[in-house]
ROTIMI-846925 format. One record per atom (N, C-alpha, C): x, z, y; residue in one letter. Coordinates in steps of 0.2 Angstrom, whole numbers, plus 2048, in hexadecimal, padded with zeros to 3 digits. Layout:
N
XZYa ...
***
This chain:
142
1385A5C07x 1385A0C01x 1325A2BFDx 12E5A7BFEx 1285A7BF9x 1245A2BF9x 12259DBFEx 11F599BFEx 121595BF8x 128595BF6x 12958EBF4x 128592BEBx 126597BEBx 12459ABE3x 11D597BE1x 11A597BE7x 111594BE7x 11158DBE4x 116589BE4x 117580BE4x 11557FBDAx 11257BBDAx 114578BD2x 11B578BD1x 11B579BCBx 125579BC8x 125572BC9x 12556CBCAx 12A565BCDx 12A566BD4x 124569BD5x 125568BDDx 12C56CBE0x 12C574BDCx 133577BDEx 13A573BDAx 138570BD6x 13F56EBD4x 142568BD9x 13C563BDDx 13D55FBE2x 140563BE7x 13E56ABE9x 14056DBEFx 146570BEFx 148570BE7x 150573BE5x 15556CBE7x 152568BE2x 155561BE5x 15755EBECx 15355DBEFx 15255EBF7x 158561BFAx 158566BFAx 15956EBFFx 16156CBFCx 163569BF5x 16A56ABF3x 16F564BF8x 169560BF9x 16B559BFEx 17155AC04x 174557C06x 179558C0Cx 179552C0Fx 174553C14x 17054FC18x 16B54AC17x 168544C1Cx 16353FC1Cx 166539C14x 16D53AC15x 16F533C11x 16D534C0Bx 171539C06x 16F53DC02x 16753DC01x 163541C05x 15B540C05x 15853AC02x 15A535C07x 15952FC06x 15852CBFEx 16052DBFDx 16052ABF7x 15B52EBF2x 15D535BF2x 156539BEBx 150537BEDx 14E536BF4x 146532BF5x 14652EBF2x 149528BF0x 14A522BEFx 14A522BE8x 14D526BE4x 14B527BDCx 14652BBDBx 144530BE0x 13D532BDFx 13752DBDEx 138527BE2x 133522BE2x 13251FBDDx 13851FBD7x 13751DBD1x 133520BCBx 132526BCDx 12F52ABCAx 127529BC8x 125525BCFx 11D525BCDx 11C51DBC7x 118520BC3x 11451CBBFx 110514BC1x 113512BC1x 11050ABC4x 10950ABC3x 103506BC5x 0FD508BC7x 0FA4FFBC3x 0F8500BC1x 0F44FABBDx 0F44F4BC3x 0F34EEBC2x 0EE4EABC8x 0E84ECBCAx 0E44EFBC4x 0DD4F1BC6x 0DC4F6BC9x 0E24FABC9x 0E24FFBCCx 0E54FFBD5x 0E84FABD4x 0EA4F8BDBx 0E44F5BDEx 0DD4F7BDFx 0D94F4BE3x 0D74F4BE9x 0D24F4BECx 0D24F5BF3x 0CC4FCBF5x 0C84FDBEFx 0C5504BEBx 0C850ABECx 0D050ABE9x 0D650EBE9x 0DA50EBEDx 0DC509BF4x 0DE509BF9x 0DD510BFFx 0E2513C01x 0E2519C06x 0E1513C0Ex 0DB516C0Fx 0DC514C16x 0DF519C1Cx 0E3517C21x 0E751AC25x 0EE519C23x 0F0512C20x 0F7515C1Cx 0F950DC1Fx 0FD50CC24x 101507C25x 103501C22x 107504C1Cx 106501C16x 104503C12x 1024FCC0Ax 0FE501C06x 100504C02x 0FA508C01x 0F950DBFEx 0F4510BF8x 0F650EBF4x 0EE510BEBx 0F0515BEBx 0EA51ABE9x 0E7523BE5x 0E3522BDEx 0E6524BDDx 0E0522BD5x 0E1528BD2x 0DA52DBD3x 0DA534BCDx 0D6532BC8x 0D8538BC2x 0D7537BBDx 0D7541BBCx 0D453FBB4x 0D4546BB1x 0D9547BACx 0DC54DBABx 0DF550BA3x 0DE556BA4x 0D5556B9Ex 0D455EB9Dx 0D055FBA4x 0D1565BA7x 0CB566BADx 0D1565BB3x 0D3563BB2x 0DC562BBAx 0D9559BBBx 0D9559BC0x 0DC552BC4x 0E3550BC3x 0E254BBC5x 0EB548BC5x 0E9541BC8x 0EF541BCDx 0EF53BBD3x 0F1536BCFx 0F4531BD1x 0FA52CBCFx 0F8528BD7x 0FB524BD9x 0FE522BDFx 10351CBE0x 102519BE1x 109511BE2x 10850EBEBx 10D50BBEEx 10C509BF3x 113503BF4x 1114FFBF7x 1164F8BF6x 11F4FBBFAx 11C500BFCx 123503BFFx 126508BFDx 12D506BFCx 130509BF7x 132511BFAx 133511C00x 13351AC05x 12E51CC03x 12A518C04x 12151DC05x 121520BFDx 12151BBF7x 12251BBF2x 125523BEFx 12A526BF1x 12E52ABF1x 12B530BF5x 12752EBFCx 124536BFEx 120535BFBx 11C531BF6x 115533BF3x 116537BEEx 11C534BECx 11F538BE4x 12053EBE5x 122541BEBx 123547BEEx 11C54CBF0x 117546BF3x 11154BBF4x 11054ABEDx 10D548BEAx 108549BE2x 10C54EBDFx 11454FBDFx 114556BDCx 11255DBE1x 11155ABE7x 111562BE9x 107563BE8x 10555FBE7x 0FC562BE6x 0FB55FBE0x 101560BDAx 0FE55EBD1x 0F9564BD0x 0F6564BCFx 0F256BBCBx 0EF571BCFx 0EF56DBD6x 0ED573BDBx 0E4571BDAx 0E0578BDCx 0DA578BDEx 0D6576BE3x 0D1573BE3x 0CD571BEBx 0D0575BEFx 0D057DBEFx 0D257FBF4x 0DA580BF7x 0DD580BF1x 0E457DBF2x 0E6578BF6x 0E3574BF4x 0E456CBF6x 0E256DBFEx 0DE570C01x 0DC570C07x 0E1574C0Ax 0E3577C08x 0EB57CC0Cx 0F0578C0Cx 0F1573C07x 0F8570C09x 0F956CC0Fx 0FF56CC11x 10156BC18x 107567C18x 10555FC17x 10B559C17x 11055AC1Bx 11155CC20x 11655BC24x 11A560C23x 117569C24x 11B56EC20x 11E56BC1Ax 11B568C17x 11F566C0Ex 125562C10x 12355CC14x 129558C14x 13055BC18x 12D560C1Dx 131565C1Fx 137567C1Bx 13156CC17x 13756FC10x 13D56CC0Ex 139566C0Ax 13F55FC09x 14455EC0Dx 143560C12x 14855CC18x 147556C19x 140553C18x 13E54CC1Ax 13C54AC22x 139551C22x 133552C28x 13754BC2Ex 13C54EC31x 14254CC37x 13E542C35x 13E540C30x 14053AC2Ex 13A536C2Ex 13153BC2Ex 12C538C2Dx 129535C34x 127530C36x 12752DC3Bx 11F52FC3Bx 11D530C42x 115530C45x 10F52DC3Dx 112527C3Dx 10D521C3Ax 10C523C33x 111525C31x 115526C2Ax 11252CC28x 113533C2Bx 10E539C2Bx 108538C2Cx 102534C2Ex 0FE533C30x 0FB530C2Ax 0FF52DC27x 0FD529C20x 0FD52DC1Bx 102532C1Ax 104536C15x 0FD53BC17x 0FC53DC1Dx 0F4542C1Bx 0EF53DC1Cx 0EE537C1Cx 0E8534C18x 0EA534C10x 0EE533C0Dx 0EE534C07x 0EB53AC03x 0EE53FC08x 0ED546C06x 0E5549C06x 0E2546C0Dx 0DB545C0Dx 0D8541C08x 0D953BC05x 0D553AC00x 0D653DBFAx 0DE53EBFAx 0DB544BF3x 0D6549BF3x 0D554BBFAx 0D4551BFAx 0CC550BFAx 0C9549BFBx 0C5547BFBx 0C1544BF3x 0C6542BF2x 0C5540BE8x 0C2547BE4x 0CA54CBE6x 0C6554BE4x 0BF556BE4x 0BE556BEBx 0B9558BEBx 0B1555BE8x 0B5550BE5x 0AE54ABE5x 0AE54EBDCx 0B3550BD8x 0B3551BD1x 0B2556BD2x 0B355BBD6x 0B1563BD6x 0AD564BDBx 0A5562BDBx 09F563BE0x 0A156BBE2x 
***
């Protein structure tokens, strides 16, 4: 369990949360209010500039700064996806370029107990997300 020492504090209190779960159904529902968590995205923000390509449905990223840290914000018209997104941006809040390069989506959702429930298309979206973050980073920290 040392790994889960390494995580941002939201990220481990998701994975307290999670882990307390008794089963998919339960899951499901804290997904579901996880998704409420994220910050709504402007219209302006919802463009096509911001859009993750690779993502089935869509998907906006929008970084920003506070202080010398990045910070994601993220929205997608579906309300599941909405929920793993809210769960990826806490697991890479505050992590560094080469942080960000070590994280491993599918391991994460693992943790959670999601993994079983991420479909091919859905995972595949979730690490296009993760690569444009990781892309954004690297564009702010040459």
């Amino acid at each position: 369990m040392s790994a889960a020492t390494n995580l941002p504090a939201e990220a481990r209190a998701a994975l307290a949360a999670f882990s307390a779960c008794n089963g998919w159904e339960q899951r499901a529902r804290l997904l579901m209010q996880w998704s409420e968590r994220l910050p709504a995205l402007t219209d302006e923000e919802r463009c096509e500039a911001n859009r993750v390509q690779g993502c089935e449905s869509s998907v906006w990223l929008v970084a920003g700064r506070s202080g010398s840290r990045l910070q994601f914000r993220a929205s997608s018209d579906a309300r599941l996806l909405r929920g793993l997104l809210a769960l990826l941006l806490l697991r890479i809040d505050g992590l560094s370029e080469a942080e960000l390069a070590a994280v491993d989506v599918t391991d994460w959702f693992a943790q959670l107990g999601l993994g079983r429930q991420l479909s091919p298309s859905r995972s595949s979206g979730l690490n296009a997300v993760l690569q444009r973050i990781r892309e954004l980073a690297s564009e702010t920290y040459p």
